[in-house]
PDB file of the backbone (N, CA, C, O) and the ligand in Angstrom, with CONECT records:
HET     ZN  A 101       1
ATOM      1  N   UNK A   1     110.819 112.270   7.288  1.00  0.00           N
ATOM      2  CA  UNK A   1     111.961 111.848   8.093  1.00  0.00           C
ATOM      3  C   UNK A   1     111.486 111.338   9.444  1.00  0.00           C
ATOM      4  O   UNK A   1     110.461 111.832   9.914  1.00  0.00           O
ATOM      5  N   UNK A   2     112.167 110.356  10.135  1.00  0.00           N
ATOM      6  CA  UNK A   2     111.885 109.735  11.349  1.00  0.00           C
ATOM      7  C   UNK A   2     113.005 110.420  12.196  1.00  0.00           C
ATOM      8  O   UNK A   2     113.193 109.993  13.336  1.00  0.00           O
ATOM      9  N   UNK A   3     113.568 111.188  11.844  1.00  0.00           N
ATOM     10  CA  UNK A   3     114.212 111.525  13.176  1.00  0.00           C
ATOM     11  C   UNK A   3     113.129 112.235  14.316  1.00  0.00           C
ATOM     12  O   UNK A   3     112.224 112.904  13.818  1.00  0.00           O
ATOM     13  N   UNK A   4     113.165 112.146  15.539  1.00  0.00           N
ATOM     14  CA  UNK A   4     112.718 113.065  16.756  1.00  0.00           C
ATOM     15  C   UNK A   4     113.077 114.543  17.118  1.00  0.00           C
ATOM     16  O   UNK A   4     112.899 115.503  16.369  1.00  0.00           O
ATOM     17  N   UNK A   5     113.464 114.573  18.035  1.00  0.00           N
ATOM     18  CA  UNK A   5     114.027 115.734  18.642  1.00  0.00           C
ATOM     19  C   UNK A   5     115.711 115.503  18.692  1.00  0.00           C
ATOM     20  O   UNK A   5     116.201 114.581  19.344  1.00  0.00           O
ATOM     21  N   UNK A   6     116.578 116.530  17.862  1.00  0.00           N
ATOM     22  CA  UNK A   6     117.718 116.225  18.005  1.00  0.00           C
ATOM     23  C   UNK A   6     118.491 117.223  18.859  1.00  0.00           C
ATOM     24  O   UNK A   6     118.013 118.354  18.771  1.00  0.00           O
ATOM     25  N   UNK A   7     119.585 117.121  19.685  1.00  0.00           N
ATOM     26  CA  UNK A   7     120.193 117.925  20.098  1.00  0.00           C
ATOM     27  C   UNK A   7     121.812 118.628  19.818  1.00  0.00           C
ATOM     28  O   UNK A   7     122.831 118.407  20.472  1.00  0.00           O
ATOM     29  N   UNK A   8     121.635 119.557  18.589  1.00  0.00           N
ATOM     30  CA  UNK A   8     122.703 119.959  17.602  1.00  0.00           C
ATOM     31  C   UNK A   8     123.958 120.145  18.495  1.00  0.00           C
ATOM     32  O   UNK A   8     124.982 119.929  17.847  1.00  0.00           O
ATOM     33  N   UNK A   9     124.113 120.373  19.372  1.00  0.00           N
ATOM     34  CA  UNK A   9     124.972 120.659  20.551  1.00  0.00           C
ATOM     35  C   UNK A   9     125.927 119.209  20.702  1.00  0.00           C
ATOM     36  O   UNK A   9     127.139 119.129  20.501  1.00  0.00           O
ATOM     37  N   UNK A  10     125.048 118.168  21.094  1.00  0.00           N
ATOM     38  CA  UNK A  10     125.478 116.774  21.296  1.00  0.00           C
ATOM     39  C   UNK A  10     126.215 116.399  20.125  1.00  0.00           C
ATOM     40  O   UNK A  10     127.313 115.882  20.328  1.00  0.00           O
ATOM     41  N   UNK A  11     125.589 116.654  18.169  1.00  0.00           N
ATOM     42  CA  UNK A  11     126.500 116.158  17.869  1.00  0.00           C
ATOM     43  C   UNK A  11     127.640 117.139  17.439  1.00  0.00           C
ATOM     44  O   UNK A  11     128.677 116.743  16.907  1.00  0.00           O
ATOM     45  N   UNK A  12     127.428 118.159  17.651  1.00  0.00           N
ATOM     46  CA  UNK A  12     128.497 118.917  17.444  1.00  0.00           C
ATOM     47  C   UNK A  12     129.713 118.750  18.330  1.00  0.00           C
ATOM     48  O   UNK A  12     130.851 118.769  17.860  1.00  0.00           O
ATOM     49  N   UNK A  13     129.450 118.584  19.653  1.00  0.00           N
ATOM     50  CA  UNK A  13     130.575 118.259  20.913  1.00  0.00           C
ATOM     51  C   UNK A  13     130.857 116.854  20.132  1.00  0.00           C
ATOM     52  O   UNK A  13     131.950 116.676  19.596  1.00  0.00           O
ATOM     53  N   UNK A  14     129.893 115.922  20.089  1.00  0.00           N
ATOM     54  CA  UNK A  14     130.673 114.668  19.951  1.00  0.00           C
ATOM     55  C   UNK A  14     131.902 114.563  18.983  1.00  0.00           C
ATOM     56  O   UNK A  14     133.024 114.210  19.346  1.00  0.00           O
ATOM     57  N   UNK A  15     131.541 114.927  17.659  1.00  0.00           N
ATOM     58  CA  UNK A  15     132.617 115.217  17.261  1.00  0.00           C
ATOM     59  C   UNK A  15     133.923 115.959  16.992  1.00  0.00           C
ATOM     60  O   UNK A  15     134.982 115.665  16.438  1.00  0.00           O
ATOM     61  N   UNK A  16     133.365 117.178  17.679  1.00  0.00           N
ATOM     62  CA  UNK A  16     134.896 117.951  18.356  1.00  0.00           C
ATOM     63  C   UNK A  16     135.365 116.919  19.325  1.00  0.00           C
ATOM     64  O   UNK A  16     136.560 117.122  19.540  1.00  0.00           O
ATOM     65  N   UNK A  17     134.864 115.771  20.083  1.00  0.00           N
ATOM     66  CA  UNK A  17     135.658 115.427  21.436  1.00  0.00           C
ATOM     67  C   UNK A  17     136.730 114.143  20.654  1.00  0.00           C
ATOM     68  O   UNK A  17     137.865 113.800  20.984  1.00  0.00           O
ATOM     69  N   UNK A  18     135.704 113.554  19.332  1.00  0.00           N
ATOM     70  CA  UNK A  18     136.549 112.351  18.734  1.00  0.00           C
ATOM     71  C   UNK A  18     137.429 113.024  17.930  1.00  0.00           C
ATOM     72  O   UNK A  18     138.442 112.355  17.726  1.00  0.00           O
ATOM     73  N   UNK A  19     137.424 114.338  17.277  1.00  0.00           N
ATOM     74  CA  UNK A  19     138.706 115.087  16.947  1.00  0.00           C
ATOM     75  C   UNK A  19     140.364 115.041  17.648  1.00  0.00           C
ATOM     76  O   UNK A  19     141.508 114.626  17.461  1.00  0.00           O
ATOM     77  N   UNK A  20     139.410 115.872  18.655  1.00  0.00           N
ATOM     78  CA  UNK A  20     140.845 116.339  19.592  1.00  0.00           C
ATOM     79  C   UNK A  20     140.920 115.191  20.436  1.00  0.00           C
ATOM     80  O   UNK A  20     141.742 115.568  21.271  1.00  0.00           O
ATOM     81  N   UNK A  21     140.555 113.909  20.786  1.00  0.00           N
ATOM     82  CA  UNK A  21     141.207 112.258  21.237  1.00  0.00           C
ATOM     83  C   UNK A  21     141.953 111.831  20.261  1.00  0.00           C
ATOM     84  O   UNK A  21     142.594 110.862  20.666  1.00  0.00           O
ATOM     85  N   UNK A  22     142.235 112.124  18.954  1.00  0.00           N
ATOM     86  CA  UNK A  22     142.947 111.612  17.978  1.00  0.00           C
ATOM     87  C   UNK A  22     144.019 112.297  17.393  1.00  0.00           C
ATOM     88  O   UNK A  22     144.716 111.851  16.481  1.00  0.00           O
ATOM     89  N   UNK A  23     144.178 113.750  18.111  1.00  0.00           N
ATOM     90  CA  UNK A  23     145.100 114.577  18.027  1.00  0.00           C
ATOM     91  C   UNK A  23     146.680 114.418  19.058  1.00  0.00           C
ATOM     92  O   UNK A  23     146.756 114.042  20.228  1.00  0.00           O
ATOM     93  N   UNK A  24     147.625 114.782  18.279  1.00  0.00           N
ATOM     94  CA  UNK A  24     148.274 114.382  19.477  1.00  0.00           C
ATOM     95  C   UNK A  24     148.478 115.064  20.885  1.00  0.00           C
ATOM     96  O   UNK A  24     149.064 114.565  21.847  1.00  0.00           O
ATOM     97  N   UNK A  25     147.938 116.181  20.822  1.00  0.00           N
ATOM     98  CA  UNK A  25     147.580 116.678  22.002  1.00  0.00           C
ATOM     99  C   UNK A  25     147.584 116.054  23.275  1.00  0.00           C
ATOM    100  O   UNK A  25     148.285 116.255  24.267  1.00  0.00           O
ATOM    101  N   UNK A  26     146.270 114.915  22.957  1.00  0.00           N
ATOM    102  CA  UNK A  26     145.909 114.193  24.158  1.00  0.00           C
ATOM    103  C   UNK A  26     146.301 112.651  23.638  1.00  0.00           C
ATOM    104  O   UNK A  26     145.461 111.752  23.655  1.00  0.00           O
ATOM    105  N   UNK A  27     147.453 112.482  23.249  1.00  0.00           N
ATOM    106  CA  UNK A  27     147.569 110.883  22.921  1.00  0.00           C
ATOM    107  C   UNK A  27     147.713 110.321  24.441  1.00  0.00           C
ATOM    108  O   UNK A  27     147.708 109.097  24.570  1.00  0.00           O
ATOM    109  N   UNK A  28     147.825 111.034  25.457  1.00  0.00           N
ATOM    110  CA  UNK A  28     147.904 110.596  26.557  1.00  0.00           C
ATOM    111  C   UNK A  28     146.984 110.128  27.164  1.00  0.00           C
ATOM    112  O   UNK A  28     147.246 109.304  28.041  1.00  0.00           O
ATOM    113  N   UNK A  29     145.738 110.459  26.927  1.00  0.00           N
ATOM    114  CA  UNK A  29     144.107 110.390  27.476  1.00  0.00           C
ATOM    115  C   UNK A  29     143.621 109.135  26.739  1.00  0.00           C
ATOM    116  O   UNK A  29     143.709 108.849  25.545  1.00  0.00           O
ATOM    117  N   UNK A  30     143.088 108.465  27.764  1.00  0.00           N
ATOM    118  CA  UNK A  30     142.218 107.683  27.482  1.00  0.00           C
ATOM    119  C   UNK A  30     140.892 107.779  26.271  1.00  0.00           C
ATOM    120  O   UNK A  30     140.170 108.717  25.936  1.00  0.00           O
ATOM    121  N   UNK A  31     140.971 106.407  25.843  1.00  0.00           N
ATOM    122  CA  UNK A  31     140.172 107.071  24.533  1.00  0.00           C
ATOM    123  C   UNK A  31     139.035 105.808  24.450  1.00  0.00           C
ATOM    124  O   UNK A  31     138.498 105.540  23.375  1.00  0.00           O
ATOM    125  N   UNK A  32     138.736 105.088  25.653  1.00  0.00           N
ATOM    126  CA  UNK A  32     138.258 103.682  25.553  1.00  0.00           C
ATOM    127  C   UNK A  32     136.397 104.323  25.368  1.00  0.00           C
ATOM    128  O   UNK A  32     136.125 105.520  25.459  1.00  0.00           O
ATOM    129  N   UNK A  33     135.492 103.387  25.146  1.00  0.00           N
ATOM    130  CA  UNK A  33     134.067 104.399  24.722  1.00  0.00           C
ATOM    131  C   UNK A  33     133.829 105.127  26.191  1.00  0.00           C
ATOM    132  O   UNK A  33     133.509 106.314  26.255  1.00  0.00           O
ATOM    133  N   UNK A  34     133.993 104.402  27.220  1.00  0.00           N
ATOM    134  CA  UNK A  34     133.340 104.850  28.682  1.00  0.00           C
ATOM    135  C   UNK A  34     133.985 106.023  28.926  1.00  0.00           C
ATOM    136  O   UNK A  34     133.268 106.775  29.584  1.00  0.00           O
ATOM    137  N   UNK A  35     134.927 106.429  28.692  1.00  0.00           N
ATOM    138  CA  UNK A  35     136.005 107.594  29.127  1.00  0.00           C
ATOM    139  C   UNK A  35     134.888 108.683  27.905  1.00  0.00           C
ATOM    140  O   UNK A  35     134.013 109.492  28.215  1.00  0.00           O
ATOM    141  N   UNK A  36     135.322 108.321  26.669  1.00  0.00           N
ATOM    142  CA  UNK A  36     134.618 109.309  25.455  1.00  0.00           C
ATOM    143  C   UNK A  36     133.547 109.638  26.374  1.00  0.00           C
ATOM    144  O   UNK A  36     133.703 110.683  27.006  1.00  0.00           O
ATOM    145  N   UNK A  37     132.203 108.785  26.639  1.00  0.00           N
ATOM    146  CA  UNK A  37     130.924 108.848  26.839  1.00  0.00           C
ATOM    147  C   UNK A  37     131.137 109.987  28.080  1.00  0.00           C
ATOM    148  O   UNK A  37     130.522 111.050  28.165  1.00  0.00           O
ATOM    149  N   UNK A  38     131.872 109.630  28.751  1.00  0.00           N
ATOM    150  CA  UNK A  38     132.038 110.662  29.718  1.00  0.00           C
ATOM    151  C   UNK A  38     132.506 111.881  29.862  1.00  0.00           C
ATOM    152  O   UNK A  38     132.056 112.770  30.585  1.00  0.00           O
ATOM    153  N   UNK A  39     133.523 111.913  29.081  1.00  0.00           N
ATOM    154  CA  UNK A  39     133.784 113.457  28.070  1.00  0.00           C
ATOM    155  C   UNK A  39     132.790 114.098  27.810  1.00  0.00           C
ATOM    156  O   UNK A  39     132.714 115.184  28.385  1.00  0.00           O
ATOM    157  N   UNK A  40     131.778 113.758  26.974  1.00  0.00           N
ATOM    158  CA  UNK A  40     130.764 113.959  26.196  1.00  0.00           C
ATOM    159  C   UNK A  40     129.769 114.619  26.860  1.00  0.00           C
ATOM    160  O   UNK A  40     129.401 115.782  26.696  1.00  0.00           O
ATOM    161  N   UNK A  41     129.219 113.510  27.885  1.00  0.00           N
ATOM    162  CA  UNK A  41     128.401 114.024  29.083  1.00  0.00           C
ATOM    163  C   UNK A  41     128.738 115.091  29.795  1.00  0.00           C
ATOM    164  O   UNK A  41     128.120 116.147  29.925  1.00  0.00           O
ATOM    165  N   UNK A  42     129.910 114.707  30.320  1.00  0.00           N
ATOM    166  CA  UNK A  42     130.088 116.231  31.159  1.00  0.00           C
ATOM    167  C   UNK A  42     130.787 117.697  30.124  1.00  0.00           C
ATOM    168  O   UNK A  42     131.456 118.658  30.505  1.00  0.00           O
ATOM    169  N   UNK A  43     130.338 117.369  28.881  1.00  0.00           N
ATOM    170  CA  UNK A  43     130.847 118.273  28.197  1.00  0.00           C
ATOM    171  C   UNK A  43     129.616 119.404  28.461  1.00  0.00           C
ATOM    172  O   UNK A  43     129.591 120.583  28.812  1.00  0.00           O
ATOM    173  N   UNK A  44     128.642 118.415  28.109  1.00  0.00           N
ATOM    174  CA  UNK A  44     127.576 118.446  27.667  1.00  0.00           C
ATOM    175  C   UNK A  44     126.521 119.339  28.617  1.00  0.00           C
ATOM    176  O   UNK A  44     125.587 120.038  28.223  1.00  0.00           O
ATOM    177  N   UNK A  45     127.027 119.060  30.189  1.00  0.00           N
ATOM    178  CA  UNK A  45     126.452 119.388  31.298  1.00  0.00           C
ATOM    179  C   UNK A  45     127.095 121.193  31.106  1.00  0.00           C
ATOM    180  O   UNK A  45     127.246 121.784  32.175  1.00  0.00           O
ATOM    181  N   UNK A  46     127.255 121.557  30.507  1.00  0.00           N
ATOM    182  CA  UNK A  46     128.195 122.569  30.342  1.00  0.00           C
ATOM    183  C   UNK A  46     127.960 123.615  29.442  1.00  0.00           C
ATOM    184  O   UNK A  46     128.207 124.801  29.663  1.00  0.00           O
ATOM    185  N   UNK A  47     127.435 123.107  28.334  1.00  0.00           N
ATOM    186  CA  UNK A  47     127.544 123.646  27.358  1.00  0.00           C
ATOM    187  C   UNK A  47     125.792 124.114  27.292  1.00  0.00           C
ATOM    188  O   UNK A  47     125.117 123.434  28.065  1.00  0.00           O
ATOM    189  N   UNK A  48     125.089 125.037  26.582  1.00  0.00           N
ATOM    190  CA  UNK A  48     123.715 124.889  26.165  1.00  0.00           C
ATOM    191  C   UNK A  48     123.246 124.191  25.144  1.00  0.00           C
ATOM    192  O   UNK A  48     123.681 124.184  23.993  1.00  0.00           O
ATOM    193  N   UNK A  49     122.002 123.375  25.753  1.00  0.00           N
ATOM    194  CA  UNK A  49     121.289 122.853  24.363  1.00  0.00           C
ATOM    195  C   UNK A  49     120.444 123.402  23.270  1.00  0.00           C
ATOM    196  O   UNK A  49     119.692 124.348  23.505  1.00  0.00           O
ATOM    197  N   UNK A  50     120.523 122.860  22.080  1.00  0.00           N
ATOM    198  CA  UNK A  50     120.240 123.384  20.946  1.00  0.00           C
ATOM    199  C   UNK A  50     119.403 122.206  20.094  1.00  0.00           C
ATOM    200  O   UNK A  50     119.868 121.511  19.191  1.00  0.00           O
ATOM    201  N   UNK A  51     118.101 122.173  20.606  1.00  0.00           N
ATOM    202  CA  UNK A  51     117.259 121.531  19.972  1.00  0.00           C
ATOM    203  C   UNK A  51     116.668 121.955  18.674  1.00  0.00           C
ATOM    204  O   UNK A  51     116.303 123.059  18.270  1.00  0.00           O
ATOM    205  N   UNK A  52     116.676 120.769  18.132  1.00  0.00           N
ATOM    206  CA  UNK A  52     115.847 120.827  16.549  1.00  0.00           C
ATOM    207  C   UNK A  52     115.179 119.706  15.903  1.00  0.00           C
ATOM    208  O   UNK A  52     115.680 118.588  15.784  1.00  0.00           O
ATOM    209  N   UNK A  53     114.047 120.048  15.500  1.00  0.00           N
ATOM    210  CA  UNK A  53     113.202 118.736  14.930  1.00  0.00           C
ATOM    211  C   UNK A  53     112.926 118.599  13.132  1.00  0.00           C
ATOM    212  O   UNK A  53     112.092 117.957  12.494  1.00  0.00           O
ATOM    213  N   UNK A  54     113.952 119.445  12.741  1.00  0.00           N
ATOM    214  CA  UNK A  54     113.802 118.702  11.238  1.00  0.00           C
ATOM    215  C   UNK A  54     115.102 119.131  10.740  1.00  0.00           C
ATOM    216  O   UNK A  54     115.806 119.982  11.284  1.00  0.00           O
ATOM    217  N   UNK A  55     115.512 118.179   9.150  1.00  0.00           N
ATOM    218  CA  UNK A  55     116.828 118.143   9.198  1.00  0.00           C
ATOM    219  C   UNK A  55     117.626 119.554   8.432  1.00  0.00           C
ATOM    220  O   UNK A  55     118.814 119.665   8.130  1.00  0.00           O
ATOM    221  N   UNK A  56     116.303 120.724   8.224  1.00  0.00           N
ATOM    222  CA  UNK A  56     116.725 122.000   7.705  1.00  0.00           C
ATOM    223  C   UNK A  56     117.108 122.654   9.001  1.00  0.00           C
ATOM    224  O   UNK A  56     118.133 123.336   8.974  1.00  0.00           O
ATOM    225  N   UNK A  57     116.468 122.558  10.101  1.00  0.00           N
ATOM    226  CA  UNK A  57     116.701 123.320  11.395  1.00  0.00           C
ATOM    227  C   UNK A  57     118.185 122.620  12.114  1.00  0.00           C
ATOM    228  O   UNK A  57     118.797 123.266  12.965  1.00  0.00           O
ATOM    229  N   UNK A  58     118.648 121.287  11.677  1.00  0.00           N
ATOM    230  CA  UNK A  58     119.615 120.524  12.328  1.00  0.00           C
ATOM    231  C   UNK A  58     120.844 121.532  11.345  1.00  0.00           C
ATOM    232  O   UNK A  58     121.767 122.066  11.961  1.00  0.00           O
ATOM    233  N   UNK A  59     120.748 121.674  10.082  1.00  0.00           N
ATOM    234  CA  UNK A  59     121.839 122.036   9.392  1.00  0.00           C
ATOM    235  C   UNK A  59     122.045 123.741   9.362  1.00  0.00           C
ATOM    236  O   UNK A  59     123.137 124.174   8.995  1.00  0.00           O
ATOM    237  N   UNK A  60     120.984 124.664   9.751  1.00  0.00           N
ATOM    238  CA  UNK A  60     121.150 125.905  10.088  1.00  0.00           C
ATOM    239  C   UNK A  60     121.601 125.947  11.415  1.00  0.00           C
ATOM    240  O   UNK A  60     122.286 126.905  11.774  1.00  0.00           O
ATOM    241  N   UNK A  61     121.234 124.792  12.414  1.00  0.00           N
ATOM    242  CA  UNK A  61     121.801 125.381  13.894  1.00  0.00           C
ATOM    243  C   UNK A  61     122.889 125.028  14.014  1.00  0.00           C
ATOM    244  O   UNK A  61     123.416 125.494  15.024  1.00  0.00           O
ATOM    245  N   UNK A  62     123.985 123.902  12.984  1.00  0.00           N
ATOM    246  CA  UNK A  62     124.858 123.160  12.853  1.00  0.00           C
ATOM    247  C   UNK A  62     126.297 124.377  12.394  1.00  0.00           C
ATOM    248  O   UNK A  62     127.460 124.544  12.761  1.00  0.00           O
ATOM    249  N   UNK A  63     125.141 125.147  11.188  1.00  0.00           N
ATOM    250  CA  UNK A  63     126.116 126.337  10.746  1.00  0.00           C
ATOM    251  C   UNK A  63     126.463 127.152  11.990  1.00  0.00           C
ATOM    252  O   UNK A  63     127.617 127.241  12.408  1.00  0.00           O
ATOM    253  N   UNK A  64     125.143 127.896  12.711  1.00  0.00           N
ATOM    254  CA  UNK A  64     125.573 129.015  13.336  1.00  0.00           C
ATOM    255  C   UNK A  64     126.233 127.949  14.649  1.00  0.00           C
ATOM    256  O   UNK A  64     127.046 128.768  15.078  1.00  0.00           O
ATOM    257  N   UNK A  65     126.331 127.342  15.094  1.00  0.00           N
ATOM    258  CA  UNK A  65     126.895 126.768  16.398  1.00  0.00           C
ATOM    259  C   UNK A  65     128.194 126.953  15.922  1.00  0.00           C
ATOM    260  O   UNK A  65     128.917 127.663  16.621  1.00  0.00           O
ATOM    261  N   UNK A  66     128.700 126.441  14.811  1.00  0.00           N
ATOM    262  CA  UNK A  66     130.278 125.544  14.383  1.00  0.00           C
ATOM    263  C   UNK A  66     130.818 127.001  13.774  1.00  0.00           C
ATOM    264  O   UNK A  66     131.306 126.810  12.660  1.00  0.00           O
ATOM    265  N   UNK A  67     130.859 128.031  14.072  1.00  0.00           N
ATOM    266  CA  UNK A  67     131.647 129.384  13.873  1.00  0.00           C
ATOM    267  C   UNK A  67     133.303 129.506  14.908  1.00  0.00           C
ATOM    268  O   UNK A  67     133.578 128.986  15.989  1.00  0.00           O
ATOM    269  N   UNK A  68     133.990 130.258  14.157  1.00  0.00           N
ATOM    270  CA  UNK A  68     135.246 129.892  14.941  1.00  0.00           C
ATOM    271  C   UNK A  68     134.712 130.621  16.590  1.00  0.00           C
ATOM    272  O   UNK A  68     135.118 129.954  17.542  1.00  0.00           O
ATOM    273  N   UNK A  69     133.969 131.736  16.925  1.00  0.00           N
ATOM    274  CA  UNK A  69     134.271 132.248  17.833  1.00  0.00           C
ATOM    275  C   UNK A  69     133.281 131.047  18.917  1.00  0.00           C
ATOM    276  O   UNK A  69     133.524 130.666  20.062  1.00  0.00           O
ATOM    277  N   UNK A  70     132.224 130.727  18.064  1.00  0.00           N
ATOM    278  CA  UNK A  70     131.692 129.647  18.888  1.00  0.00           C
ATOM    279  C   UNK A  70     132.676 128.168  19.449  1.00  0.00           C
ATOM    280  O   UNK A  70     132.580 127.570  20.521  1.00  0.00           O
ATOM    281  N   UNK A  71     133.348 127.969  18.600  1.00  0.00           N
ATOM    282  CA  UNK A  71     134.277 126.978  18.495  1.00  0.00           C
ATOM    283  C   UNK A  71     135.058 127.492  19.928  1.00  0.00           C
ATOM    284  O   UNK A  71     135.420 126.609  20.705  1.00  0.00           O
ATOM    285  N   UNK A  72     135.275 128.704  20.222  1.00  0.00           N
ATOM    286  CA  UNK A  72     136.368 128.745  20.922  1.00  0.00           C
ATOM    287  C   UNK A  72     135.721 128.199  22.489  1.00  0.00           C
ATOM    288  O   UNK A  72     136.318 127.519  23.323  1.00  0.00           O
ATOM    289  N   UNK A  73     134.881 128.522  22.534  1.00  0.00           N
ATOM    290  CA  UNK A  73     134.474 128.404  23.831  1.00  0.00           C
ATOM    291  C   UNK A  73     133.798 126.952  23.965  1.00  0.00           C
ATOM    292  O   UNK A  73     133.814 126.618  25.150  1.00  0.00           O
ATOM    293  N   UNK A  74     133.328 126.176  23.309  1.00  0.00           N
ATOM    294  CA  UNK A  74     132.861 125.289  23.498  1.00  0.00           C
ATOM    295  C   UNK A  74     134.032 124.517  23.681  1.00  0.00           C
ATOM    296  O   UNK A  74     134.077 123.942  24.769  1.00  0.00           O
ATOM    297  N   UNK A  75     135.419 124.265  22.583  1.00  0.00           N
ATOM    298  CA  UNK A  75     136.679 123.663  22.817  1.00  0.00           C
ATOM    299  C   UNK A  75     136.781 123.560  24.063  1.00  0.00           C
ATOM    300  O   UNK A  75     136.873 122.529  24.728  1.00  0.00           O
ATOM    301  N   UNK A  76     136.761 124.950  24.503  1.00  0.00           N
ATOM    302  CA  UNK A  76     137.174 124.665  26.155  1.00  0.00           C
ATOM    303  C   UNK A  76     136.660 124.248  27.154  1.00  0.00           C
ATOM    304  O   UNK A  76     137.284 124.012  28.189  1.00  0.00           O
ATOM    305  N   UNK A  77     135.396 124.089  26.994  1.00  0.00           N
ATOM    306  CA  UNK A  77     134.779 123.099  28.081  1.00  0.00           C
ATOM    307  C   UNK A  77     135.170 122.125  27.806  1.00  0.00           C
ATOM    308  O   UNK A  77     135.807 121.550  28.688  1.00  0.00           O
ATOM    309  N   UNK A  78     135.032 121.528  26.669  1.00  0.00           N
ATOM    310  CA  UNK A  78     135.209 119.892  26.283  1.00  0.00           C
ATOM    311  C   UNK A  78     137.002 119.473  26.747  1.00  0.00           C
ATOM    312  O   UNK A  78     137.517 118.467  27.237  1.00  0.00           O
ATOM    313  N   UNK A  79     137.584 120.909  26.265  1.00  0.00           N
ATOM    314  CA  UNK A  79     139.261 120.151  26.948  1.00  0.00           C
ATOM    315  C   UNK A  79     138.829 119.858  28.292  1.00  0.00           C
ATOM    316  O   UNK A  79     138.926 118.698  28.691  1.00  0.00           O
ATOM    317  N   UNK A  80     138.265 120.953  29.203  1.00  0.00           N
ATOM    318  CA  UNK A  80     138.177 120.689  30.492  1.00  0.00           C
ATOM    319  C   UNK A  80     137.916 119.457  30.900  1.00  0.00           C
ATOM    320  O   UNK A  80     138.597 118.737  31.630  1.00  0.00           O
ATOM    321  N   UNK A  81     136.564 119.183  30.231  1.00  0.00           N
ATOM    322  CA  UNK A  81     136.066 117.657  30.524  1.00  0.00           C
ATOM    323  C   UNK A  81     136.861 116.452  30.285  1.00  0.00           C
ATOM    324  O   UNK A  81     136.737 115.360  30.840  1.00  0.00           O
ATOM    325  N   UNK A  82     137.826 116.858  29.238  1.00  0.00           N
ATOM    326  CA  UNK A  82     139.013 115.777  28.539  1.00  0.00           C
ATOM    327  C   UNK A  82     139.960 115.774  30.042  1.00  0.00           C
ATOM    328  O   UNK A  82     140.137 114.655  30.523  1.00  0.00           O
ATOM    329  N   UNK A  83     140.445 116.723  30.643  1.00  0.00           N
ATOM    330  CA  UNK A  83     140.825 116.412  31.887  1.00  0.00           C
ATOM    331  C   UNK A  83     140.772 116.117  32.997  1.00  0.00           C
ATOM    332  O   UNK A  83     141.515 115.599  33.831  1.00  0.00           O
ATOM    333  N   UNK A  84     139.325 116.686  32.918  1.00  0.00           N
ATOM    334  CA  UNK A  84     138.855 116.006  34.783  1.00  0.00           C
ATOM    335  C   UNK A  84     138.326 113.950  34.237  1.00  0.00           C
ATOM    336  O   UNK A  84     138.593 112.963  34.923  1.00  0.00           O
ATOM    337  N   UNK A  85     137.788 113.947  33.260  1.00  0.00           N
ATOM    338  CA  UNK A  85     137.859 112.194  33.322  1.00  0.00           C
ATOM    339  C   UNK A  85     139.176 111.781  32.884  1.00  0.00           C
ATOM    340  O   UNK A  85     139.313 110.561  32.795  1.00  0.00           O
ATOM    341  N   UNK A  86     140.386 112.641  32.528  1.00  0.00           N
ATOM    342  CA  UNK A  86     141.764 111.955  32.418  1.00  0.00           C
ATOM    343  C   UNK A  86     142.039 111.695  33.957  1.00  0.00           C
ATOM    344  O   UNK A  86     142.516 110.593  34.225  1.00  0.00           O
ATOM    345  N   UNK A  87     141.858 112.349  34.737  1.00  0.00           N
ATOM    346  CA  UNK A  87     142.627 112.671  36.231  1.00  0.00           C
ATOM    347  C   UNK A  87     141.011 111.506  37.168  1.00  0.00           C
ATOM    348  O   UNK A  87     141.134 110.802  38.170  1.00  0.00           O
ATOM    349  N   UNK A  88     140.115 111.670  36.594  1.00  0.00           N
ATOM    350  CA  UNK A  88     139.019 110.830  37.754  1.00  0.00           C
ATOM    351  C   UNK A  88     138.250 109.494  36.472  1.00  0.00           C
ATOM    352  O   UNK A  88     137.068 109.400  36.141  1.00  0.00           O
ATOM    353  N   UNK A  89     139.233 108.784  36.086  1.00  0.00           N
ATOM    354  CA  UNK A  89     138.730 107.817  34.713  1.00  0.00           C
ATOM    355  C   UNK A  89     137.511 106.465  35.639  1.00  0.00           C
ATOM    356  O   UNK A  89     137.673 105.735  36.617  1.00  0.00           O
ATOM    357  N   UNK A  90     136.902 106.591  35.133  1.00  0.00           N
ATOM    358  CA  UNK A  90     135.242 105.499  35.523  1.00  0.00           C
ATOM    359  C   UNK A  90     135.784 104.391  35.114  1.00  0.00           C
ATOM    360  O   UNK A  90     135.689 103.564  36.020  1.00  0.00           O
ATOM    361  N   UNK A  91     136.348 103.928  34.125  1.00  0.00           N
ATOM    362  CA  UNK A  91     136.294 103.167  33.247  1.00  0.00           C
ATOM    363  C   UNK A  91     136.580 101.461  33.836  1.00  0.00           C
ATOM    364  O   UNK A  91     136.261 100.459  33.196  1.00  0.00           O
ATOM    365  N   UNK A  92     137.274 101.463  35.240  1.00  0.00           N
ATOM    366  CA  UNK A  92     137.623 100.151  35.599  1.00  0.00           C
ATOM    367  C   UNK A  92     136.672  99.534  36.556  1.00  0.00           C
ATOM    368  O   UNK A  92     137.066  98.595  37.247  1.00  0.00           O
ATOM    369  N   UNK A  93     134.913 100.168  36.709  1.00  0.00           N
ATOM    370  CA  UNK A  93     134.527  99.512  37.746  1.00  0.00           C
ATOM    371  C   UNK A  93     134.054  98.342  36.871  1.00  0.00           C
ATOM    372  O   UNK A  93     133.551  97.346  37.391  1.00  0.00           O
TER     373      UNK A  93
HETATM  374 ZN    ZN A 101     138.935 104.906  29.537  1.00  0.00          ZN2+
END
C-alpha cells in the first residue's frame, strides 16, 4: 500500500462534520468547502490525533475511536466548531 501516515481522527471528524451539515439541524450553516475546511480544522485543533501507518491499524483505530461514548464527545467539539465558523464565516475574502 502507498498510503503514508494517516490521521484516523481527521477522517473520522471529517465525516461526522459532512453528516451533521446535511442534517437538518444545521440547514442554517453554511456548507460551502471553505466554511467545511474550517469546521474540520478547528475541529481538529481540539480533538487528539490518532496516527496510523497501515490499513489494519487505520481500521482498528477507526473501530475503537467511532464508539458511542467516544462519539459523544468528539460531536461536541465539532458542533462547537460548526458554530464559531457559523457566527465568524472566512469564506468571503
Ligand atoms: Zn461558507
Amino acid at each position: 500500500m502507498s498510503r503514508e501516515i494517516v490521521n484516523v481522527m481527521e477522517e473520522l471528524a471529517s465525516s461526522i462534520v459532512t453528516v451533521m451539515l446535511m442534517s437538518p439541524d444545521y440547514q442554517t450553516f453554511c456548507k460551502c468547502e471553505k466554511c467545511r475546511r474550517d469546521i474540520l480544522a478547528l475541529s481538529l485543533n481540539t480533538l487528539p490525533t490518532h496516527y496510523v501507518t497501515t490499513e489494519g491499524g487505520r481500521q482498528q483505530a477507526y473501530e475503537q475511536l467511532n464508539t458511542n461514548d467516544n462519539r459523544k464527545w468528539i460531536n461536541k467539539r465539532i458542533i462547537s466548531a460548526i458554530h464559531v465558523v457559523g457566527r465568524y464565516p472566512k469564506h468571503n475574502e
